[in-house]
N, C-alpha and C positions, 0 to 999 in steps of 0.2 A: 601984492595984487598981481603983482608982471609975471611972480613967481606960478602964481592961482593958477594964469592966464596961460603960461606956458606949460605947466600941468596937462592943464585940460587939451591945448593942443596937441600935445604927445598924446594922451589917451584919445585923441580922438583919430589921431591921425593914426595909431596901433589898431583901435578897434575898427578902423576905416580898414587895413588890410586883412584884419581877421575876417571880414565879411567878405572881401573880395576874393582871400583863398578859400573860404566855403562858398561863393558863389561857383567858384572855377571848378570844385568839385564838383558841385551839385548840376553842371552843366558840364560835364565829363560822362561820356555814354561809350562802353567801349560794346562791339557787336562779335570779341573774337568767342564768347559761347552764349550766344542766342536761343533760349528754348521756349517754345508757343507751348498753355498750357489750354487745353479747352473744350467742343463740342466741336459736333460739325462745320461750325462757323467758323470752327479757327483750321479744322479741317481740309479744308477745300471742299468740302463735299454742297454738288451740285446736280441737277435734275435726280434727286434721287439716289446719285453715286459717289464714290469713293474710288474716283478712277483717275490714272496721272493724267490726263489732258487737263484736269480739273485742279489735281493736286499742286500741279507744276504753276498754276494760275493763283494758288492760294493766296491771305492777303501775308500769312508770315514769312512765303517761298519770296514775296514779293518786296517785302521792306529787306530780305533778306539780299535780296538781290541790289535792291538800294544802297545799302548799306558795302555795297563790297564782300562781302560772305561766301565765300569759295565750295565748303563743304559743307551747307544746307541741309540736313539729309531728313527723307520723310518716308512714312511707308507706302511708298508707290506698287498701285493697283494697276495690271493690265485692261485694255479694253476687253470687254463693254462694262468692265469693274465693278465694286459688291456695293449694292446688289446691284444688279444689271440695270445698267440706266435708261433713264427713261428719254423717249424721241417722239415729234411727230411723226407717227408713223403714216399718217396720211392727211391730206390739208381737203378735203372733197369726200363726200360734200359737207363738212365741217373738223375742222381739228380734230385728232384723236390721237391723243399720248396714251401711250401705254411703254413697258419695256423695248428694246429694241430686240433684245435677241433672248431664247431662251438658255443659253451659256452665263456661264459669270468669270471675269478677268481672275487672274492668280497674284500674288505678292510676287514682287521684284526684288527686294533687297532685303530678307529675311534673316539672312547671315550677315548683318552688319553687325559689326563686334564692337556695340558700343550703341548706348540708346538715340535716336532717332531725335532730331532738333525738334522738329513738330512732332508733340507727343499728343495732343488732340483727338481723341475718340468721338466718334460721330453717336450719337446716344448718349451720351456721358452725362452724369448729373454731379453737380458740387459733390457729391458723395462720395462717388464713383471716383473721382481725380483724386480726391483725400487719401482712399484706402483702396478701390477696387483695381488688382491684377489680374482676373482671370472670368471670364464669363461662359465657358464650357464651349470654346472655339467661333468664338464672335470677333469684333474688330476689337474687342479688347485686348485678345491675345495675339491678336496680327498686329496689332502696334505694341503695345507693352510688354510680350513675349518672355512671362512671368519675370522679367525684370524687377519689378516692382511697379507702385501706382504711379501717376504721371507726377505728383508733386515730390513723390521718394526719390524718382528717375532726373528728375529735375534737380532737385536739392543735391543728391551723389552727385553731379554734373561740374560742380562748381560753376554756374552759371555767373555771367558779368551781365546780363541782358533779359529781362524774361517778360511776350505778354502776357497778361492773362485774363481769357475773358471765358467763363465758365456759370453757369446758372441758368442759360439760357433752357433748358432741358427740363430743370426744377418747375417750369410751368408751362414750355411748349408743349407737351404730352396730351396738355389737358383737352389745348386748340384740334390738336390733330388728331384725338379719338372723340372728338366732341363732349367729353365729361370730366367734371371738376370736381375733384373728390380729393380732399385732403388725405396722402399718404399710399395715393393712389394712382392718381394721375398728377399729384401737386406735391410739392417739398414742403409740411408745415413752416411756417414762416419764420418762426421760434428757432426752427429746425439750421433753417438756411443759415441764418445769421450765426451761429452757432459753429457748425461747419464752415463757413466764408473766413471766421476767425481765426481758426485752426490751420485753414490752405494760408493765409496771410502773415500768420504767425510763421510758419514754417520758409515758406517763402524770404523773410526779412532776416532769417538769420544767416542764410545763404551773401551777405553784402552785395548781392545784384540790383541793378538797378528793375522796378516793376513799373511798368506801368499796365494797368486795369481795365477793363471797359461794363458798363452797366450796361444790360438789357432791355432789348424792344419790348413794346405793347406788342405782344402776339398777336394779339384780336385786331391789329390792322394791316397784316398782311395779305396776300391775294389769295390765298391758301382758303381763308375765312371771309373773303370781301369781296370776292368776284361772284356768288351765284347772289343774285337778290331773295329775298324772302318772298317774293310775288310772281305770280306767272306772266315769262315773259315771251313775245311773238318771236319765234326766233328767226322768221323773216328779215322781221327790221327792225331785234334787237329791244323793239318800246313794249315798257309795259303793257301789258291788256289793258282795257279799263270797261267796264260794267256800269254804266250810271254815272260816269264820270270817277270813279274809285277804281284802283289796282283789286286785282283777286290776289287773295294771296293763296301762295304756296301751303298744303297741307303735311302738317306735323302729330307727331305723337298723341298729342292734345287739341287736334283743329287744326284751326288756322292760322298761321303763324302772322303771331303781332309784327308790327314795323322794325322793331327791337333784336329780331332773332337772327343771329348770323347762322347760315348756310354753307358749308366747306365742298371743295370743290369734289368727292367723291358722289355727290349728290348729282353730278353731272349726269350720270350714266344713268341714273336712275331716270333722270326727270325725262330723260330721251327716250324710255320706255314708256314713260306717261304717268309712272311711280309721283305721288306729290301733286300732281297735278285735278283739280276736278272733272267729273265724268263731263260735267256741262259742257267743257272747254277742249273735250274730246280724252282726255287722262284716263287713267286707271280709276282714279275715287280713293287711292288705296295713299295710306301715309308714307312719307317719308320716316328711316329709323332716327331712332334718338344719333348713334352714332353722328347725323352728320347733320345734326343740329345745337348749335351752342343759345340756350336763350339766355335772357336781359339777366337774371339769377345768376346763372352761369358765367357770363360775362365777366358780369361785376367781381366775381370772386376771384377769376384772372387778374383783371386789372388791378384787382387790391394788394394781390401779392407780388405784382410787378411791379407793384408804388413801393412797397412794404420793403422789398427784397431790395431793390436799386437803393431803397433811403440805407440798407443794412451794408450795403458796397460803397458809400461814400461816406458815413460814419468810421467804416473800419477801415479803410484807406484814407482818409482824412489822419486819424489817429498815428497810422503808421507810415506816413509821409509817403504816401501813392497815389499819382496824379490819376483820376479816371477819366476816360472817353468819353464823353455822353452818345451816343450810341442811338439812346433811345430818341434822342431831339433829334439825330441826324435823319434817321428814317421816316420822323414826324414831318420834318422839314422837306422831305421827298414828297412822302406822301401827299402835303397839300399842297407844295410847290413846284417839286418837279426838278432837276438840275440838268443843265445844257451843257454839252460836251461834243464840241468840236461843231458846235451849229446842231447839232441833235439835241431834243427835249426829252428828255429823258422823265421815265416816270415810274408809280411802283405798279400800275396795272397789270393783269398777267396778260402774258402770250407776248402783248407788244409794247410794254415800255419797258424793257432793253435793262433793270435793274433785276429782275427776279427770273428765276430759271423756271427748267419744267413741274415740277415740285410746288410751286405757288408757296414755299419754305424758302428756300434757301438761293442765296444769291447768285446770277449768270458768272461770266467770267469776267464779263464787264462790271456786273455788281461789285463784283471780290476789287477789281480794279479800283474802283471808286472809294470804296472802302479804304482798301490800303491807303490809297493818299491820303484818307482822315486821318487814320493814324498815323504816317507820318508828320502829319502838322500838328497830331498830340505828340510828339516822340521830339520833334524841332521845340516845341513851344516849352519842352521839358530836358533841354539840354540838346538834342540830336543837332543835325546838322545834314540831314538828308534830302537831298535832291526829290522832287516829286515826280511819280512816274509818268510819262505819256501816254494819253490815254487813247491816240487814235489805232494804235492799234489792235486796241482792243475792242471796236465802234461794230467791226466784223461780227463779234461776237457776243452783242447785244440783247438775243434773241433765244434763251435757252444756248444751247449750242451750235443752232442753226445760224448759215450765211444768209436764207433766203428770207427776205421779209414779208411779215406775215400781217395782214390788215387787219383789224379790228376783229374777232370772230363774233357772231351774235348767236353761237351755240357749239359745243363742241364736248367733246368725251375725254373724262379723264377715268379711267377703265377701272376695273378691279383690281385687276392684277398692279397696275400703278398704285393705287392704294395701299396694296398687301404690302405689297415692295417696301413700303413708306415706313410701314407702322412696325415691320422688322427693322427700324431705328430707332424706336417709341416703345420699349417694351412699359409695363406699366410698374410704379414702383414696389409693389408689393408682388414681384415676380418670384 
């Protein structure tokens, strides 16, 4: 029996260290070749741009810098950078973004003899990172620079560190040309998962440590959640109301249900009276489909963001890759709002200080924010990283403006803002 007893103590106290040397690995994160694989998101790209004031702000430039990381290297865009970003360009007598200049910034570091630690294409769909080098002189080939696709460029890399958050694309397309068309403006689902598999597989044989992030509900962004479906006073901001009921906004088919989101290129229109009924002084004349998503539509987003996120933590599950949730943290914004430094911060456009001009993609402060999620995913998963301070990025709150901006109760986001946009968005059957 004492024999039994001592047995088992020996195997317990052996299998006691075998756990603790696989714990010690598996909290072992080295940062000496870090590569971010991804979209705009992982990009830096903000108000529309791809420009270093932005880039330098990203959230990888950022853990990067956390992390002690000396030679970071990204492909930095000159000012007003591609495509020319977008600015208030005058706050009277309402907001009106559009580009700032009709120039666009040049590449900076194109002769780097060796691929770029952030390899993130702004446009990029799971596809795209898989296999696509070259898109006939787009940001594909000003970052990947026929080297190879971002996960080939990675993989040759010998990476120790890699994040990767890519699919974002596979359904933003659909929000920001207002239509949901599988294979068209959507990545079949089937599709995704499929591709995710292959990036992941690839990825894990490289021994770097990965960590993942799932994808937002697009359909709650400001991009799609700032214009109401109803006509509103843009005095004071409130509803109309006729009989005690909202009018609504006029769409393709009538009058748009409660249901319908509205993206903010409908801006410009609605201030010509586009959308608007004649009764209420408007044109009479419809809003385009482009910049209307209904409840059909919707739904068919939302399904493949459910669809595709359950396909990123299945297959990261499988192959021991911790993922972000990403999608709860912006959920969590959105109806709660996060306070940083005594400021409330919120995902409203113009003025809560998380979303740039773009009603897409996150300010500098956004990126900021972000990054510390991820490093309390990167801590929680072995890291050891200090979290950034965020006041100084409080300044930069606001798009990329210092000056603070009130509430607007009507404002223009132009055409050419639009166009600007949608040369990130081409469609998938391009």
């Amino acid at each position: 029996m004492n024999r039994m007893i001592g047995r088992l103590v020996v195997s317990s106290v052996a299998a006691g260290l075998l756990l603790v040397a696989a714990s010690a690995r598996a909290q072992s994160i080295s940062f000496t070749a870090y590569f971010s694989l991804g979209d705009s998101l992982a990009a830096g790209f903000s108000s529309g741009s791809l420009v270093e004031t932005n880039q330098l702000r990203s959230f990888p430039a950022l853990i990067a810098r956390q992390a002690g990381v000396g030679d970071f290297q990204q492909p930095l865009v000159s000012e007003p950078g591609i495509p020319t970003q977008l600015t208030l360009v005058s706050l009277i007598p309402a907001p009106d973004i559009r580009p700032k200049s009709t120039s666009q910034g040049v590449p900076k570091n194109l002769t780097l003899q060796r691929p770029y630690n952030n390899l993130a294409v702004p446009g990029a769909t799971s596809l795209d990172a898989l296999s696509r080098v070259s898109d006939g002189g787009g940001l594909h080939d000003l970052i990947l620079r026929g080297l190879g696709s971002q996960v080939a460029q990675a993989v040759a890399s010998r990476p120790t560190f890699i994040t990767l958050w890519i699919g974002n694309n596979d359904v933003l397309g659909a929000a920001v040309r207002g239509r949901a068309i599988d294979g068209v403006t959507l990545t079949p689902t089937d599709a995704f998962r499929k591709i995710y598999t292959q990036i992941v597989g690839a990825l894990r044989v490289t021994g770097a440590k990965v960590i993942a992030a799932n994808l937002p509900d697009v359909t709650t962004i400001p991009f799609v959640t700032t214009i109401k479906p109803y006509v509103v006073d843009p005095s004071t901001g409130q509803p109309v109301q006729i009989n005690g009921r909202t009018v609504p906004l006029i769409g393709p088919a009538g009058p748009l249900p409660p249901s319908a989101l509205v993206t903010l290129p409908a801006a410009a229109l609605l201030a010509q009276g586009i959308g608007v009924p004649s009764a209420l002084g408007g044109t009479g004349l419809a809003l385009p489909d482009e910049v209307i998503l209904d409840a059909g539509e919707v739904a068919i987003i939302r399904d493949h963001v459910t669809q595709n996120n359950q396909a990123i933590k299945e297959i990261c599950q499988q192959a021991g890759i911790p993922v972000f949730d990403v999608n709860g943290l912006l959920q969590d914004i959105a109806t709660n709002g996060r306070n940083v430094g005594g400021v409330h911060l919120t995902s409203s456009f113009l003025t809560g200080g998380i979303f740039s001009y773009d009603g897409v993609h996150p300010s500098a402060l956004g990126y900021a924010v972000l990054a510390n999620e991820w490093i309390a995913a990167i801590n929680a998963n072995g890291g050891n990283l200090a979290p950034l301070d965020l006041s100084p990025f409080l300044g930069f709150g606001i798009g990329d403006a210092s000056a603070a901006v009130s509430a607007p109760t009507a404002f223009t986001f132009s055409a050419e803002a639009y166009a600007s946009l949608l040369r990130i968005f081409p469609t998938l059957d391009h």
